[in-house]
N, C-alpha and C positions, 0 to 999 in steps of 0.2 A: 435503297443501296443494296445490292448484289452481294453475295457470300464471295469474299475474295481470294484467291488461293494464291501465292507467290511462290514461284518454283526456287526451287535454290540450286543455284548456277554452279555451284561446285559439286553438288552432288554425280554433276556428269561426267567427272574431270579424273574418273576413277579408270584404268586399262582391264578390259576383260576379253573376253571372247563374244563373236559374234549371237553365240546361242547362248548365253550369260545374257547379253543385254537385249535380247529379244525376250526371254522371262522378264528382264525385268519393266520393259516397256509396256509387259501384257499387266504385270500386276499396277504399273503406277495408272494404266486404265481403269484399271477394274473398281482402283481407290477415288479417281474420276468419277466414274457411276454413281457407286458408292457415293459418295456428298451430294450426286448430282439427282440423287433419287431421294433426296431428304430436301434440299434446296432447287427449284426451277432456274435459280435464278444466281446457280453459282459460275463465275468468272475466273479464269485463267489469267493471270497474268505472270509476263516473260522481258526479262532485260532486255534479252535480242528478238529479236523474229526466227518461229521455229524455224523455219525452212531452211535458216543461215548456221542452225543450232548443230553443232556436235555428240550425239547423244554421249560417246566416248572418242577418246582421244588416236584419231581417226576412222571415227565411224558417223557419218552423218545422217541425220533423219532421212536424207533420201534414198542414202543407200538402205536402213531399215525398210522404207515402205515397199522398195523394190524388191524385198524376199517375200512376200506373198499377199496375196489377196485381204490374209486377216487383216493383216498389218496397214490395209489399204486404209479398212474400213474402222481404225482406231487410230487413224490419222485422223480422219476427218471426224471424228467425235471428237477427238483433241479443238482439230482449229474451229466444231462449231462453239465449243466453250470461252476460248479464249477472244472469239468476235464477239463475246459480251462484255471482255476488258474497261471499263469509265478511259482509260486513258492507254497510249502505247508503251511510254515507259514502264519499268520498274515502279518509279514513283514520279509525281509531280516534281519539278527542280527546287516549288517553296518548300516542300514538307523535309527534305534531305539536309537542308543546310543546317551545319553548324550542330551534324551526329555523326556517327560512322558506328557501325557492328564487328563486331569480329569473332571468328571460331579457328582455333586452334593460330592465332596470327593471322592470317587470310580476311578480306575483308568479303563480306555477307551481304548482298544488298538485297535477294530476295526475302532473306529471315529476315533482315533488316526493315525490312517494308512492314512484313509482317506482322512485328512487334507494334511500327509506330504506327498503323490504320486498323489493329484490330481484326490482323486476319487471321490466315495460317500458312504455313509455309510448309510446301508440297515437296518431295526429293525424291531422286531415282532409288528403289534399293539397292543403291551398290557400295557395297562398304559398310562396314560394324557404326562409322558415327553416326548414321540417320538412320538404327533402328531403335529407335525413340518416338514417343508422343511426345514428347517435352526437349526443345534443345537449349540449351546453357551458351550463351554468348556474353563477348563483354561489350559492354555498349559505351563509347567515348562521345563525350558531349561538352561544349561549353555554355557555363551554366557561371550566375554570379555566387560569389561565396560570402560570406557575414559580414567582409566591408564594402561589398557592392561592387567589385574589380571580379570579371570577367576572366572565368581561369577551366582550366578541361578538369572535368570531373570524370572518373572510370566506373562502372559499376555492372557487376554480372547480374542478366536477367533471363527468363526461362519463356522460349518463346513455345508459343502451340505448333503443332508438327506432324506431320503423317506422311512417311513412304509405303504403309501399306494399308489395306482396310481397316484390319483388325486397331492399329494407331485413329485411323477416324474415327470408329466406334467410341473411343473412349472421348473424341470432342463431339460427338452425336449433337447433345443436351443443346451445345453452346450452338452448334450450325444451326439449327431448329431455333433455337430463341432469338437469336442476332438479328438485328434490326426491329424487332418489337416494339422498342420504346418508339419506333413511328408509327404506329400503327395507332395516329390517336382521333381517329373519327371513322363513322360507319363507311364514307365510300371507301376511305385509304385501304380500310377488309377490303373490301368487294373488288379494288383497283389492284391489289396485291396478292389473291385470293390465291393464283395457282403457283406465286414464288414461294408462298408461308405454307401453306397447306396441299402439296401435292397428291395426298392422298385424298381428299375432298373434291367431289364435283357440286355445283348449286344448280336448284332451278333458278332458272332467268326471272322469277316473281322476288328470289331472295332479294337482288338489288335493292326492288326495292323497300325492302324491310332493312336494309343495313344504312341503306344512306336518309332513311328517314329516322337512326339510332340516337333513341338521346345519348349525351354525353355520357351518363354514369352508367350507362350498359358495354360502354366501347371493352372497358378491361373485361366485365366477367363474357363478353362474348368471345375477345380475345383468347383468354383462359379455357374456355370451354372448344372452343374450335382447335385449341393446339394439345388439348388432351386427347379427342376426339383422333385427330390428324397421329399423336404419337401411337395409340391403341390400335390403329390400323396400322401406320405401319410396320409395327413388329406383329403382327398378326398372322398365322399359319393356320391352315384349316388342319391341318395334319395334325396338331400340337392340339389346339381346342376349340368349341365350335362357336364359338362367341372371342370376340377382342376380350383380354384384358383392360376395364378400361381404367383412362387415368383420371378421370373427372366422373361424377356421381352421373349416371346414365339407368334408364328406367325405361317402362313401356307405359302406356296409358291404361286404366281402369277400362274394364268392356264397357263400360254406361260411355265411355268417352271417346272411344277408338271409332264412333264415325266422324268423327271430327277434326280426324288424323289424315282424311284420305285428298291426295294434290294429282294431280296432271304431272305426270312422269317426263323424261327429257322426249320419249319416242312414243309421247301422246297417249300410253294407256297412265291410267287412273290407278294410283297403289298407295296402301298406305304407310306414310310412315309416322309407326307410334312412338319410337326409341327415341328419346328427350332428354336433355341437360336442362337444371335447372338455373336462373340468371337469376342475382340478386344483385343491388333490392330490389323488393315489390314481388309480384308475382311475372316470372317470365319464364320462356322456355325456348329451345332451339330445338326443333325436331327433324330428323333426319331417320333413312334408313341406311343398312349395309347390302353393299352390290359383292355378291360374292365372288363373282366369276371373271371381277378384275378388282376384288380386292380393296376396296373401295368403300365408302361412304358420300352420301348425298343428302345436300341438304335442303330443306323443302321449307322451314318457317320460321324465322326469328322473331321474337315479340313478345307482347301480353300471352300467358295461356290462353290457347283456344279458349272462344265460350262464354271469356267474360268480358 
């Protein structure tokens, strides 16, 4: 299942000027990116269809794209995300019935989504309400009460939220882990490889060491691949010459490092001795780092070499 982002349809409903919501069109990209460079496999979804959308209140996404060329090309990173949607509504017509959201009175149906699939809901920055990570709605629902008679219950809940980077940063952790708990056998890795871990490339040998994974290797490989994945991608060569990593990482003993050495993606032979260790039993995942995109590849899953 795809990282789902739900725009929130009021946040457009704000009057500004045309060079106001041209910043602010360029930063809700930028927050785009941003997720979209942690998750492969994050998804836009929208009540209406952009092209029908008002970004402000007579200002339409066309006429934005028509002031310039940038503008062209952050159109269409827009709708190539959102043709990854599961569906075209907002929400399914079963999941909606018998809830409604609301912020400030108004009712919310992209927070609203939000909340009940477990997403996050995305907003223009225009306006003091959506600068928040976190938005406070009341959610009306009927629900039975302790003699079993069907009655609307009110209750405030606090959804996840980002109109700008620096707000996704703070849900980083949760876009990177979400959908994990699928991830319970070796191909479903190897099938999901570049949505979970976009900082990671395999050799084509890895397959088949993931899908031939036993059962009780699935989590610590999981575990190990998404420390991996986070240490690069907060990784700056500028900053220090090695990832900080987030899972115990090592190199192999000289008595062992020929043993380290695999067939590269572009055919030369290199070694990679840099290893996570898998428990139980003895195992190891060895990989190196590709400096010059930033990167890690991975070359072996299994028993340690050797024995």
């Amino acid at each position: 299942m795809p990282i789902l982002l739900f725009f929130n349809e009021l946040s457009n409903t704000a009057h500004a000027e045309p060079r106001s919501i041209d910043q602010a069109m360029a930063e809700f990209v930028e927050l785009l990116r941003t997720i979209r460079g942690w998750r492969g496999d994050t998804a836009l979804v929208t009540e209406e269809p952009l092209k029908l959308m008002e970004i402000a209140p007579g200002y339409s996404i066309q006429q934005w794209i028509a002031r310039s060329s940038v503008n062209l090309d952050r159109w269409r990173f827009i709708r190539a995300i959102q043709n990854r949607a599961p569906y075209r509504s907002v929400l399914p017509d079963s999941v909606e019935t018998g809830v409604e959201y609301r912020h400030d009175g108004y009712r919310v149906r992209g927070i609203g989504a939000a909340h009940l699939l477990d997403g996050l809901a995305v907003s223009l920055p225009l306006g003091v309400a959506w600068g928040e990570p976190w938005i406070a709605v009341l959610r009306l629902m009927l629900a039975e009460d302790e003699r079993g008679e069907v009655a609307l219950r009110e209750e405030q809940v606090d959804v996840r939220h980002a109109s700008l980077p620096a707000h996704a940063v703070r849900h980083k952790a949760w876009v990177q882990d979400a959908g994990r708990e699928h991830l319970t056998s070796g191909a479903g890795i190897w099938d999901s490889r570049a949505h979970h871990f976009p900082h990671l490339t395999f050799l084509p040998r890895v397959e088949g060491d993931l899908r031939g994974l036993s059962q009780d290797w699935v989590r610590p490989v999981v575990d190990a691949l998404l420390g991996i994945e986070r240490a690069v991608a907060d990784w700056s060569e500028e900053r220090t010459a090695w990832p900080e990593w987030k899972t115990k990482v090592s190199g192999d003993s000289e008595s062992r490092r020929h043993l380290c050495w695999f067939d590269d993606l572009d055919g030369i032979t290199r070694i990679f001795e840099l290893h996570a260790r898998l428990t139980p039993g003895v195992g190891r995942l060895h990989f190196r780092l590709v400096a010059e995109d930033r990167s890690a590849r991975v070359a072996y899953i299994g028993r340690k070499l050797g024995i």
